[in-house]
N, C-alpha and C positions, 0 to 999 in steps of 0.2 A: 280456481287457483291458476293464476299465471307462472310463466314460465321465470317471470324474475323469481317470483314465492319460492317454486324449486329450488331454483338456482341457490340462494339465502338458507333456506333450509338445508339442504345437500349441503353444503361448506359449513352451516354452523355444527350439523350432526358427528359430517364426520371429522372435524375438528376437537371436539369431547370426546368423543367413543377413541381417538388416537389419541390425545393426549390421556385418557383414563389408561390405556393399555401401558403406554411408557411409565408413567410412574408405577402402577400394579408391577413391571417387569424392575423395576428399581427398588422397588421394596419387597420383591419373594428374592432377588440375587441379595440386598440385606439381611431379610431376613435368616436365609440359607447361613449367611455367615456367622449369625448371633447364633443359632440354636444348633449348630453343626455337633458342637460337643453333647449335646442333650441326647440329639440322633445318636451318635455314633456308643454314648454309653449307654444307653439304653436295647439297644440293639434294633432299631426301626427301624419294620422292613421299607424297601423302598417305594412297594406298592403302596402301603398306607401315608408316607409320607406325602405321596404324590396325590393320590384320590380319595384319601380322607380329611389332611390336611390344607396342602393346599391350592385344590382344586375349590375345596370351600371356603378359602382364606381369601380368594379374589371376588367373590359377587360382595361378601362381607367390604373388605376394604375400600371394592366402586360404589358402592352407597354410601362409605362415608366420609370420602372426596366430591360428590357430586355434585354437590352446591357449589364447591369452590373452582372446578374446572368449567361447569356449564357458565360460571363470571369470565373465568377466561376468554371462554373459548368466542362468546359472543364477544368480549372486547377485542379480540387476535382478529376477527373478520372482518367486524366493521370498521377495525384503524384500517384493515388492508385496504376493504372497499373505497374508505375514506381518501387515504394515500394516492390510489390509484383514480382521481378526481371519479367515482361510478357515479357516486352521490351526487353528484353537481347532473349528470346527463339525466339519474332518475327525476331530481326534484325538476329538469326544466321540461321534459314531460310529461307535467301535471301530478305528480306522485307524492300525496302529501308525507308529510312524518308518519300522522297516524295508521297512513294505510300502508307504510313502509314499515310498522313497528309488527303487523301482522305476521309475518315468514317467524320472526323470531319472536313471539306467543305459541305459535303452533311446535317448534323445536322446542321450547319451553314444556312445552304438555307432552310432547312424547319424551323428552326427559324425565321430565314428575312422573310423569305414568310405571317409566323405566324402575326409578328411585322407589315409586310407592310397589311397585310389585318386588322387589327385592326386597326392601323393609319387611313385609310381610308375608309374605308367601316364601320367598326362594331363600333367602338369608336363614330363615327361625329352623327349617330342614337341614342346611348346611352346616348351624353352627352347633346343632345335637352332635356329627360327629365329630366338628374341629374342638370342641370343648373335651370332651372324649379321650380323644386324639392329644390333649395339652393336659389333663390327667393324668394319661398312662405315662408321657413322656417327657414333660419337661418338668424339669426342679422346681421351679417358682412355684405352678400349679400344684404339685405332688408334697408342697412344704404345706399348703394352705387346708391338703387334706386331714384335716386331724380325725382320730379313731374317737374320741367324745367328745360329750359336749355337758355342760352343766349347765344345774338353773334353768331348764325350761320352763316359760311360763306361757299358755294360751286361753284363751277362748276358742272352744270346739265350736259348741251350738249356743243360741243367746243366754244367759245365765248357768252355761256350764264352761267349769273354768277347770287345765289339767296343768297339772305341774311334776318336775319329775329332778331330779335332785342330780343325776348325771345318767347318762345314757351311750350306751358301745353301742357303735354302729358295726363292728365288725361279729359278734355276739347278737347281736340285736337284744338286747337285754339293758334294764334301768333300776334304778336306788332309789328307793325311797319315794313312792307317789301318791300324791293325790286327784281326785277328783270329785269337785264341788259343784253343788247344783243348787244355786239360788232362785227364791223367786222375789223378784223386787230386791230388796236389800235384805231379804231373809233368807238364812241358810235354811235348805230344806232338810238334805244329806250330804256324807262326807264318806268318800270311801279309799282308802290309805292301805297302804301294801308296803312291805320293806324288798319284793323285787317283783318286776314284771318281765314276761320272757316271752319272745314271739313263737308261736305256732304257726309255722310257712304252711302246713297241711292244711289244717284248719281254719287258718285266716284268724287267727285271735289270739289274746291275750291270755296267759298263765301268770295269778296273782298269786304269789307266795306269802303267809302269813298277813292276811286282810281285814282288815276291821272297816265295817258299814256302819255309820250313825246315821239313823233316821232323826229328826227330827219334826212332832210334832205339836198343836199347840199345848197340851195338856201331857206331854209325856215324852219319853228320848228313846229311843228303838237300838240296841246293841246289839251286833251281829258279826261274827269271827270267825275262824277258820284258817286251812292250811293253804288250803287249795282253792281259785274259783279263775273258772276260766271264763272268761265274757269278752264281750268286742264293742267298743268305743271309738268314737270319729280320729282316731291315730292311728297311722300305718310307720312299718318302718320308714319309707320313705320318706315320708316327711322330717325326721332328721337324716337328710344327706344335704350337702352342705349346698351354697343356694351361690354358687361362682359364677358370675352371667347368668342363670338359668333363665333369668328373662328373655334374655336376646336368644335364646332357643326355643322361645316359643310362637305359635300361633295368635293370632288376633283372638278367636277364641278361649283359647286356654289363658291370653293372658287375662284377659276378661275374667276369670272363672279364679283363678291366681289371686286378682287383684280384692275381689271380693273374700276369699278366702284370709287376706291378708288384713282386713276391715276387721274381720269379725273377731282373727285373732288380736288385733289392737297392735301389731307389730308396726315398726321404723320401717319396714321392708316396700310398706304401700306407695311410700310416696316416689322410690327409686321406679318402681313398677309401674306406675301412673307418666312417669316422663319421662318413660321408655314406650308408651301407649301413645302420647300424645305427637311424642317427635314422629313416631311414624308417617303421622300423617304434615306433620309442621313441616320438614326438611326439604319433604318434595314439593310443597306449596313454595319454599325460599328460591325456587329454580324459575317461576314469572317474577318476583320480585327481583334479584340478582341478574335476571335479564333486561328487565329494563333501566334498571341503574347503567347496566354494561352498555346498554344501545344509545344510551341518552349521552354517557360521557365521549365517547371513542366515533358518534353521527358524523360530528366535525372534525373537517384538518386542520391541525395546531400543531404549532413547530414543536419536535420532538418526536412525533409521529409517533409509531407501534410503542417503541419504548417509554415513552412517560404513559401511554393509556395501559398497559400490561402492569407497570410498576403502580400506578395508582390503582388498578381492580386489584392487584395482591395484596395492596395497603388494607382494600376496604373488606376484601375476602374474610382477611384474618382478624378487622375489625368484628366483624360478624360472627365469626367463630370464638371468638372470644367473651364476645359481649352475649352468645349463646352460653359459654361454660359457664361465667358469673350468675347468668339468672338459674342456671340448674343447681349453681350452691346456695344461692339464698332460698330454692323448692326445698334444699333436704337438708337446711337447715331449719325449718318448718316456719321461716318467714313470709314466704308466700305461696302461692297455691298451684298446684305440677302444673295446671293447665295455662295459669298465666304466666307462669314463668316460659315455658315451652315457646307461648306465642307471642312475647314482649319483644325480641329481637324482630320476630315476621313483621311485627306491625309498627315499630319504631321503622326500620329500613323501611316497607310499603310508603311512608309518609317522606324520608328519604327520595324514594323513587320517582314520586309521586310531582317534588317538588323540585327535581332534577329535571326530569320530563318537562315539566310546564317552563322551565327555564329554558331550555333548548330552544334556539331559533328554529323557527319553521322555513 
């Protein structure tokens, strides 16, 4: 690595990591103002406000700017270089584009690296307790919380299907249930209760007034009672209510989530699926975003810093937006989380791609 490579890396780094800071400080003094009243009725201490909330409101919020500052920032450096004819003395000492695009691939990757360890690792800990934390305190959240739920319909295990007519989470107790155990498209048995009721002690189920139909092929098996406690793939928490709960989790748990979410046949999958896939999509967008930014802003053109910053913000928010649209046509079930996630990366890659080849050498 030469000393120009620092030099390029050093200014494009700490150009994002400073521009991240300034807006994170412009949106926790906004935020402060929006939720001031939430705080103040609630009565929130100011410890929790500060290191529950938002201490973990900022690694959240720099990840998901980071696409759009690391375009920045690379455009803001290389108009300056550009500006300041540097570009003219590197190319006339033999330094081609190619080997000039290198400084910023590597700032690119300690970017990405940045973005994907936050995605996953630092963000899914942080926002168990900002989620928590907007729970206990703020209105919007605390309206979303409702005490039941009705109509649950799942698949626990392959061919066993539970349903439950309404269910108190603050009780933990349900109306009216069943559960079905087929094989192929035959019902085997049926087992139906008019309440079920947790046992925190015991980990299980208390079925109040139960009826079991066996069925088999020569005969129907009836079986009732007041009482039968037993334990089935449903825990209370699984009806607690599902607010973000993605974004607080782990690469593995959401793996574990995601499949759980198959088996029950739920809508739930596909949000969970490209909340899985952008992890890894958003920080791959920071080499692409990069060289869009280095390809437009190499050359001095009249207008200087200002038309190359005003054009990367044109394309920034082109990108983000044309991100949002393919995440509605994912859950809308037109196309599939994965391609949706990566039709923005690879629309722009071809973009960049053919930005670059345009650039004079």
């Amino acid at each position: 690595m030469k000393k120009i490579d620092v030099y390029i890396i050093r200014k494009v780094l700490s150009t994002f990591f400073l521009a991240i800071a300034l807006i994170i400080l412009i949106a926790v003094i906004f935020d402060i103002s929006e939720k001031i009243d939430d705080f103040i009725d609630r009565q929130a201490p100011l410890k929790s406000i500060i290191f529950d909330y938002y201490l973990n409101f900022i690694p959240y919020f720099a990840n998901l700017f980071s696409s759009l500052f690391v375009f920045i920032a690379v455009i803001f450096v290389t108009s300056r270089l550009a500006a300041k004819n540097e570009f003219i003395a590197m190319f006339s000492s033999g330094i081609s584009l190619k080997r000039l695009l290198i400084p910023y691939l590597i700032s690119a990757f300690v970017i990405a690296a940045f973005s994907f360890s936050l995605g996953n690792y630092v963000i899914p800990q942080a926002n168990k307790k900002r989620i928590e934390f907007q729970n206990s305190y703020f209105k919007k959240f605390r309206q979303q919380m409702r005490f039941s739920e009705y109509n649950i319909h799942r698949q626990i295990l392959p061919g066993v299907y539970f349903y439950v007519e309404s269910y108190n989470r603050i009780r933990n107790t349900g109306l009216r249930m069943t559960l079905e155990e087929f094989d192929g498209v035959k019902l085997k048995s049926k087992l139906s209760a008019d309440m079920m009721i947790w046992d925190s002690i015991n980990n299980l189920w208390i079925l109040q007034n139960y009826y079991i139909r066996n069925f088999y092929d020569d005969r129907e098996e009836l079986i009732s009672g007041l009482r039968l406690d037993t334990a089935f793939r449903v825990k209370p928490q699984d009806f607690l209510p599902k607010i973000n709960i993605v974004e607080a989790m782990t690469p593995r748990e959401l793996n574990e989530y995601i499949a759980e979410q198959r088996l029950s046949g739920t809508s739930a999958v596909i949000s969970s699926e490209i909340e899985k896939y952008s992890r890894v999509a958003n920080p791959f967008a920071s080499f692409i975003l990069t060289v869009i930014g280095f390809s437009l802003s190499v050359r001095k053109v009249k207008g200087g810093i200002g038309l190359h910053i005003g054009l990367g913000i044109l394309l920034s928010f082109t990108y983000i937006l044309f991100q949002r649209f393919a995440t509605v046509f994912a859950l809308n079930g037109t196309t599939n989380a994965v391609v949706a996630v990566w039709i923005p990366n690879i629309l722009f890659a071809l973009i960049a791609a053919l930005i670059y080849y345009k650039t004079p050498s």
